[in-house]
N, C-alpha and C positions, 0 to 999 in steps of 0.2 A: 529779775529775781533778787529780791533782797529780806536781809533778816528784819520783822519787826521786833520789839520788845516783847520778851515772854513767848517769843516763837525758836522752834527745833530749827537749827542751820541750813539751807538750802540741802540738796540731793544734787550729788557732783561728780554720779556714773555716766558712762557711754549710755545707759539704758536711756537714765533721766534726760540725757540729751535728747535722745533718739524720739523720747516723747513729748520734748515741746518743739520740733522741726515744722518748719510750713509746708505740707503739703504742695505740691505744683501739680497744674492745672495740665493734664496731657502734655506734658514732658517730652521733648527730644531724648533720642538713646544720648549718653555722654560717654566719651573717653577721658575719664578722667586720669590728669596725670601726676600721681601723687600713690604710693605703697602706702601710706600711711591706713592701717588698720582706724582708725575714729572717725574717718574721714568717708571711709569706705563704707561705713554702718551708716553716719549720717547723712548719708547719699540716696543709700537703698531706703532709708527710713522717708523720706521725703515723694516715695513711690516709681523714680527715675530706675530706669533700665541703664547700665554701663559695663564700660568694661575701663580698666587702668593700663596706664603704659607708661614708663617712667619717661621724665624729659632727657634724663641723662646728660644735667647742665651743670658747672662749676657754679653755685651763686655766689660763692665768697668771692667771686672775679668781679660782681656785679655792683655796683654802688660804693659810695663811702658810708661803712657804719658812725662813723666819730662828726662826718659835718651831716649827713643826708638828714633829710624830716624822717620818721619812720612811716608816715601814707606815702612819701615818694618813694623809699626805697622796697618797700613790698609790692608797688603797684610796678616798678622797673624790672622784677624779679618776674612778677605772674604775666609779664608781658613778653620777657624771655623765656619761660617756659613756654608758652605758647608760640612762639617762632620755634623754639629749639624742636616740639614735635610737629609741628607742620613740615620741618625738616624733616623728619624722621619718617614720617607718612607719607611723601610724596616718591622718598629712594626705596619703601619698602621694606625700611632697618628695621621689623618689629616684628615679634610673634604674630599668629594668628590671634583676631578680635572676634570678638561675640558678636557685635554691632557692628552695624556697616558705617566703615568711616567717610564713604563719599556722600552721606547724608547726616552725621554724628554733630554733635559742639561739643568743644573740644572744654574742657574746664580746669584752667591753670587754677594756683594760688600761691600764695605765700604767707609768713606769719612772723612775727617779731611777740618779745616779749619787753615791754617799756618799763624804771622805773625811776620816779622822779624827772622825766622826759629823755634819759638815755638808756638808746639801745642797747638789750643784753642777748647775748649771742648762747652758745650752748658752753656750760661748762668749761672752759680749760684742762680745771682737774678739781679732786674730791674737796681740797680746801676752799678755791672757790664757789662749789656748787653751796656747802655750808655754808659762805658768808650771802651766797644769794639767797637760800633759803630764810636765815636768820633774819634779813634786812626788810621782807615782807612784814614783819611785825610793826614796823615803824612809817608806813603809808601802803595805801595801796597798790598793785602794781597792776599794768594794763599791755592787755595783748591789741595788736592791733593787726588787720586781715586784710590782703587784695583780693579779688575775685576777678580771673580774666575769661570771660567766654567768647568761645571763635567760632561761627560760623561755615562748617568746612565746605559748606554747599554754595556756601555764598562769597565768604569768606569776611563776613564782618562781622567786627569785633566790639567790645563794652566791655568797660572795667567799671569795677566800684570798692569800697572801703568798709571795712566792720569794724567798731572798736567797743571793746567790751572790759570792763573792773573790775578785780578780785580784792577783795578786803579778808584779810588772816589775821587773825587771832595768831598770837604765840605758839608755836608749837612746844611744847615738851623736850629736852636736853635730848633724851634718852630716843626720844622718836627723830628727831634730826637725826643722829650716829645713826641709828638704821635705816633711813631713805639715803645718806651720804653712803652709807655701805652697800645699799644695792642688795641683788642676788637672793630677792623674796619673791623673783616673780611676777612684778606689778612696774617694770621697767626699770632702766638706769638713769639717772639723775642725768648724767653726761650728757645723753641722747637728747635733753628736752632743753628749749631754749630758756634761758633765765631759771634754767634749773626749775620750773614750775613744775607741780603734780599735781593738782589738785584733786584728780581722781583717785589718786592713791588714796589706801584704807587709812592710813597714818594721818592726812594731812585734809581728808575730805570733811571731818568733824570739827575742823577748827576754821572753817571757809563761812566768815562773816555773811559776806554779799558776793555777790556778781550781778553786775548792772549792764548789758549792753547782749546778754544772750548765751549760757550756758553754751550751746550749739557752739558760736561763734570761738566762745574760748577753748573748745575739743577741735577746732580747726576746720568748720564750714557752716557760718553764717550763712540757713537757710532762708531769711530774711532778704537778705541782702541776694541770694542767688533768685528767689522768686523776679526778685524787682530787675536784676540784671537781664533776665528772661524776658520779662514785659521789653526792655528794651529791646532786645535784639530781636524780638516779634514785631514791632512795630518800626522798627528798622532806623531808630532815631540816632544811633549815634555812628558814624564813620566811623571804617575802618582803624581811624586815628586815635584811639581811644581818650585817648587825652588831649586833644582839641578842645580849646573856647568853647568855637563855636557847636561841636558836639554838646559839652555840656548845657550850654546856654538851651537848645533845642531839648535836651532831654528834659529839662527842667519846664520849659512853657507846655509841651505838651500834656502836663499832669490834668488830670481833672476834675480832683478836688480839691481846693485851697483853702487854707486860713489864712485870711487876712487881718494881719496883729497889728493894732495900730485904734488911733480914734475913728473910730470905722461908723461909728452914729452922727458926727457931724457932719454936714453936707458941705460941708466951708471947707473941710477937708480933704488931703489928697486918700488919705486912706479908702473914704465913702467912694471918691468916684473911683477908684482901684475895683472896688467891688462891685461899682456898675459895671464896669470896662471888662471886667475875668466875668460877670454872670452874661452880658449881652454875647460875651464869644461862647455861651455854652459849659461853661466852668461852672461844679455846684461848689459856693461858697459860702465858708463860715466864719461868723463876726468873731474877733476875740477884743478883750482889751483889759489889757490887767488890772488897769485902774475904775472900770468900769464901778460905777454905785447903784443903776438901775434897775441892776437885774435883768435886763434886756438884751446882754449878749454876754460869753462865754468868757471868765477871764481869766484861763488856762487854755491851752489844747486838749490837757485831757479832758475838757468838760465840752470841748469842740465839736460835740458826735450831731446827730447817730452817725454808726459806721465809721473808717477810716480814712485820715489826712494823707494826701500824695505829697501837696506842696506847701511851703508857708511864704508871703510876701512880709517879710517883715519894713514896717512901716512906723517904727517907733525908737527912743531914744535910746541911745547905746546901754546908759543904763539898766535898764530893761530886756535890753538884745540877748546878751548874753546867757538869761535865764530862760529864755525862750528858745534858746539854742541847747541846754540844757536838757528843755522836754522836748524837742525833737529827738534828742538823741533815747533821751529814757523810752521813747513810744514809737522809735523804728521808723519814725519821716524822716526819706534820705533830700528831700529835695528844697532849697533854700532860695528867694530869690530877695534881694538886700535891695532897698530902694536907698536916694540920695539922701545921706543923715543917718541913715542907720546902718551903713556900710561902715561900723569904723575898725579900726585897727585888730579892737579885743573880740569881738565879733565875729569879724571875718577870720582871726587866727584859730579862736576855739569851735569856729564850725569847721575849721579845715583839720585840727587835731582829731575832731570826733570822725572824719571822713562824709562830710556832708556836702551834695553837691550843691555847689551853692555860684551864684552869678550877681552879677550887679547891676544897675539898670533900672529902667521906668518902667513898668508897664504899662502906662499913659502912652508910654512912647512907641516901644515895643511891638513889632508885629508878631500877633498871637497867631502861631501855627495850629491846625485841626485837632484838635486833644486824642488822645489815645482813648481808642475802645475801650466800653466796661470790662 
């Protein structure tokens, strides 16, 4: 969602969230563990039966906010919450549930708000929440999401990452003093992390962009839960959530790929990449930015028909890094970086954006059976 020129400002309610969420496909009930009211709405909007039960966890025990990355320190959180209620479910510590928990997924999370690459926590107090607010005029600032889902039947688990941009416009003097003052109604500045509101009335009219999924910035990246769901249905990543070798398996099983690279020459590793992912059953699509033929795609958005799972990037870092870009603008969590175009900036800004991403040949590579349509 982003502003073009001579366009009205995005729409930055619970509703508007509520009505670009992805649907999921016959749903598990979920106990979701999270009070949070936006959370709860973009849940039930998404068609899921659940019920909530808090984790009842210290997170500020949890991480270093000042050294931690903020995908590690949110994905450490929603991985503790989910031990802390499996704790809680197994002694019985909890009210009665809507949903039967010996067949539920259990659905952690956690949320950071990022700016300038440091984490910002909830207010202090009223002066700091103004100078959080005030500083959004000067870059954008970015939330970033873990999403942990536990299988209680089974008891395996998948984690993944959202990351989403707000661009602000200035606010008005007079509108600051009264979001810093609170007591209208629409929440306390305090409450929210990096002092963000974007739903608020005050602050919702001067919301540039948001790039990475309104949902996501209300605190449940329905994208991102669809796809974590395909995982833990097809049962690809161990209980170890954060395993290589989970990742690396989540990532080969996709089974639609773009392969970004000179993908037309036969002399090339890109061409036989794309015999090598079509002979295992993979439907693939050429891309190549630099392409002059007209003969294959030289975006992903132009990559269609239909939706990209995976991308084999196969081309020079130069170039990597914008391609990593539109991954992220168009919701492909899954990345796989061939020799040369693994490098440094690459691999750091797929990892900022939350993108699973692996390295490796697929030449090499033993391709596991791709995931059902």
């Amino acid at each position: 969602m982003a502003l073009a020129a001579g366009k009205a400002p995005p729409s930055v309610t619970v509703e508007a969230a509520r009505a670009c969420v992805v649907r999921l496909s016959a749903p598990p009930p979920f106990i979701l563990g999270s009070q949070s009211a936006s959370r709860r709405a973009l849940l039930e909007a998404t068609g899921a039966t659940f019920d909530a039960l808090a984790p009842q966890l210290d997170e500020r025990a949890i991480g270093d906010r000042l050294r931690d990355a903020p995908a590690d320190l949110v994905q450490r959180i929603a991985l503790a919450k989910a031990d802390a209620l499996v704790a809680r479910l197994r002694a019985a510590d909890h009210p009665p549930l809507s949903v039967p928990a010996s067949s539920s997924v259990l659905l952690t999370g956690d949320q950071v708000v990022t700016f300038r690459g440091a984490i910002r926590e909830k207010p202090a107090d009223r002066a700091e929440a103004r100078a959080f607010i005030e500083s959004y005029a000067e870059a954008p600032c970015t939330t970033v999401q873990a999403i942990c889902l536990h299988d209680l039947a089974t008891g395996a688990r998948v984690l993944g990452v959202s990351v989403a941009e707000v661009d602000l416009a200035p606010l008005p003097a007079h509108d600051v003093d009264a979001i810093v003052a609170g007591g209208d109604g629409h929440g306390d500045v305090l409450d929210c992390a990096g002092g963000l509101m974007i739903e608020h009335p005050l602050v919702a009219p001067h919301v540039r962009a948001v790039r990475g999924g309104l949902d996501s910035v209300m605190g449940l990246g329905s994208a991102l839960l669809a796809s974590l769901l395909r995982e833990l249905r097809h049962g690809i990543c161990s209980a170890d959530a954060l395993s290589p070798g989970g990742a690396r398996d989540a990532v080969l099983r996709q089974r639609t790929w773009a392969v970004v690279g000179d993908v037309l020459n036969p002399s090339k590793p890109a061409s036989r990449i794309v015999e090598r992912l079509r002979a295992a059953g993979r439907d693939v699509r050429l891309v190549n930015p630099r392409d002059a033929t007209g003969t294959c795609a030289t975006s992903l958005a132009d990559a269609g028909p239909g939706t990209v799972d995976a991308v084999n990037l196969v081309i020079s870092p130069a170039l990597g890094v914008a391609v990593v870009e539109q991954m992220h603008a168009l919701g492909v969590r899954y990345l796989f970086c061939q020799p040369g175009a693994d490098s440094p900036s690459v691999l750091a800004r797929a990892r900022e954006l939350g993108l699973v991403t692996v390295r490796g040949c697929v030449l090499i590579d033993q391709l596991p059976p791709a995931n059902s349509p």
